[in-house]
Each structure stands twice: as C-alpha cells, then as structure tokens.
C-alpha positions in Angstrom: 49.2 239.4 245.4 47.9 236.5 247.4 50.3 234.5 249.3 49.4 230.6 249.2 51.3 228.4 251.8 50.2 224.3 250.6 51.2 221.0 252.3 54.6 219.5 251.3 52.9 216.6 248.9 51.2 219.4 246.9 54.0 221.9 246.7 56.1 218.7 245.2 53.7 217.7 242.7 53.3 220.9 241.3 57.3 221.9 241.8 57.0 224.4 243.9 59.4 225.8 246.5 58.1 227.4 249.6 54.9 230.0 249.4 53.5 230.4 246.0 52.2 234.2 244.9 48.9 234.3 242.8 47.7 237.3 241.4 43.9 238.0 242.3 42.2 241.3 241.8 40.1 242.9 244.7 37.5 240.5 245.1 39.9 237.5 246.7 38.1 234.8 247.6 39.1 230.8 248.5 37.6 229.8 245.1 39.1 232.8 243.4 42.4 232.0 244.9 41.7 228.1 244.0 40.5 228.9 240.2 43.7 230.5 240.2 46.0 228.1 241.7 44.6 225.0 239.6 45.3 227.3 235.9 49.0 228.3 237.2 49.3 224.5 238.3 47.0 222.4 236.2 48.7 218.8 237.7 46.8 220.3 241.1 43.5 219.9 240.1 41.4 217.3 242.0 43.6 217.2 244.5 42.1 220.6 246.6 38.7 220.5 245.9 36.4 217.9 243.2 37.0 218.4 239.4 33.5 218.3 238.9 31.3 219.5 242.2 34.2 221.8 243.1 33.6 220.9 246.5 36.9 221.0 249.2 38.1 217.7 249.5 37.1 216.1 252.9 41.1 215.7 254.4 41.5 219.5 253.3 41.6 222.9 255.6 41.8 226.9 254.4 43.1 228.7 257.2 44.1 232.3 257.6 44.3 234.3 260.0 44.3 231.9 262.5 40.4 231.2 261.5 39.1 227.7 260.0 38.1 229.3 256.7 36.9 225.6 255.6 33.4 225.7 256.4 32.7 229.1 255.3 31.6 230.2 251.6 33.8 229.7 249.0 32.8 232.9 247.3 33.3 235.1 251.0 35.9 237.8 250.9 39.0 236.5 251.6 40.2 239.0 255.4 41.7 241.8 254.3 45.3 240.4 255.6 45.2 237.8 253.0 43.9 239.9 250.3 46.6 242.6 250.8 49.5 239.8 250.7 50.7 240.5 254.2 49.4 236.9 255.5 49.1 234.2 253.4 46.2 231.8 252.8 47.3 227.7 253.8 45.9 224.6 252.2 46.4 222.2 255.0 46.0 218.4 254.7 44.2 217.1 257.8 46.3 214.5 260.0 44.8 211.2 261.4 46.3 208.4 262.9 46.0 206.7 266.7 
C-alpha cells in the first residue's frame, strides 16, 4: 500500500479525508502512484499532471523522504519507504506570493 498525503484543495475535490491509501504492486513509481490516484478519483485528473502530455503541472511538488522527487523520472522507483507504506508520498501545491 502507498500512502498519498495531497494539498487541502485536492483532498476536497475528490472528498477525501486525511491520507489516501492506493494499492500499487512492487514496481511503485510517481506515475504509477498517479495512474492510480486519477482511476480511484477520476474528478482529479488534470489537476496533478496534463490530461494529454502527462506532464506535472508547473505549481506541483512530489516529495518523500524529505527529497524533491519532482524533477526526477516519473517511471523511477519510488524509495523503498514509500513503496513499503511506512512514509507516504505528498503532492504539494507550490506557494507564491510577496
């Protein structure tokens, strides 16, 4: 089981109460846990990555860890903390302002 952690405007579109639990065989990976997330929670899709390109939406992070997973390949292992459920993944929304 993967542990998903998303910002508080996309846990209240798709209904959701604190973490959400996907389940993801061996080979986790962000787009594995994202094809996942956007079939349990269809009214999420666009808002993570583009519909059609797939491509992580510029305002939005991937973080576990405590590493920037953002930049890295979609299809890269997931760390083994995430995989194994005992840290979750978070979809953060990037702050701006002045």
């Amino acid at each position: 089981m993967i542990r998903v952690v998303l910002p508080a405007n996309l846990r209240a579109l798709a209904r959701i109460e604190g973490e959400t639990t996907l389940d993801i065989g061996p080979d986790a990976s962000v787009r594995a846990v994202l094809d996942a997330l956007e079939t349990a929670y269809p009214m999420l899709r666009g808002t993570i990555r583009d519909q059609h390109t797939f491509q992580r939406r510029a305002y939005v992070r991937y973080f576990a860890c405590e590493r920037d997973l953002s930049h890295e390949s979609p299809d890269a292992p997931l760390p083994a903390e995430v995989a194994n459920g005992s840290m979750p993944l978070l979809v953060v929304g990037a702050l701006a302002g002045g």
